[in-house]
N, C-alpha and C positions, 0 to 999 in steps of 0.2 A: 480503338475508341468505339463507345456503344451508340449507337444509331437510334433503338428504339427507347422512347421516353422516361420507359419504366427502370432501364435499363439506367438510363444516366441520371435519375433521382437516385437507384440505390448505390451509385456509385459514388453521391454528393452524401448521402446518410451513413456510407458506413467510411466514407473520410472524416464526417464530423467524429461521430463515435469514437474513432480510433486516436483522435485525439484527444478526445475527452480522456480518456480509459489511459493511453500515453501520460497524462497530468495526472492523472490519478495513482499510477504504478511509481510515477517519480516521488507523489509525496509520501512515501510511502516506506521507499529506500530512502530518504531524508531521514524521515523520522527513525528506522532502523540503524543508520549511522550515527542517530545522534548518542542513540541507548548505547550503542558500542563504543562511541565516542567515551560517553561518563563512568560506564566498566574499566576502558582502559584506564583510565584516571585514576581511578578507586574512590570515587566518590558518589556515596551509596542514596544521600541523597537527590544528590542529580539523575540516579539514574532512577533511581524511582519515580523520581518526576517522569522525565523523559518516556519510560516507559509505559505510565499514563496514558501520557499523550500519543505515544504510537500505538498502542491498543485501541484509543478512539478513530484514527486514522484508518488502520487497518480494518475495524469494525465495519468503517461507512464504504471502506472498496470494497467490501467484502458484501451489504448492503446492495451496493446499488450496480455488483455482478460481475464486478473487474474481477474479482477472486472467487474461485469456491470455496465452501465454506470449511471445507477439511484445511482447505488451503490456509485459509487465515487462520485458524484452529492453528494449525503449526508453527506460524510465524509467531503468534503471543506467545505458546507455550513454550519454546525455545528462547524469546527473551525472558520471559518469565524466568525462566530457569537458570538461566545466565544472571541474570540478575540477583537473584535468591543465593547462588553460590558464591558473590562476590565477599 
């Protein structure tokens, strides 16, 4: 355990954070289940929808640093694509 001050603020800063960024990473494979969910289905509008909506999700981790931005780059683009070949 950290003794000095500085020491046991950054260790309350980067618990919060990692939970933040934990909630963020979850809704994230949510929304990626769910596009997969509506492929498996075969129903082209549900997954377009869904797909939407996980692009926006993905956008804002992506946004606010939980992701890089290659990183999210490739998450759309593979549902994208999945999606487009259904």
């Amino acid at each position: 355990m950290a003794n000095i001050k500085s020491a046991k603020k950054r260790i309350l800063v980067t618990q919060t954070k990692s939970e933040r960024n934990k909630a963020i990473k979850s809704g994230v494979k949510t929304a990626v289940k769910k596009v997969n969910a509506a492929i498996e289905s075969g129903d082209k509008a549900a997954a377009t929808e869904a797909l939407t909506a996980a692009t926006s999700v993905i956008d804002k981790a992506c946004t606010k640093g939980v992701y890089h931005k290659n990183n999210a780059s490739r998450k759309v683009s593979r549902l994208a694509s999945a999606v487009s070949q259904m």
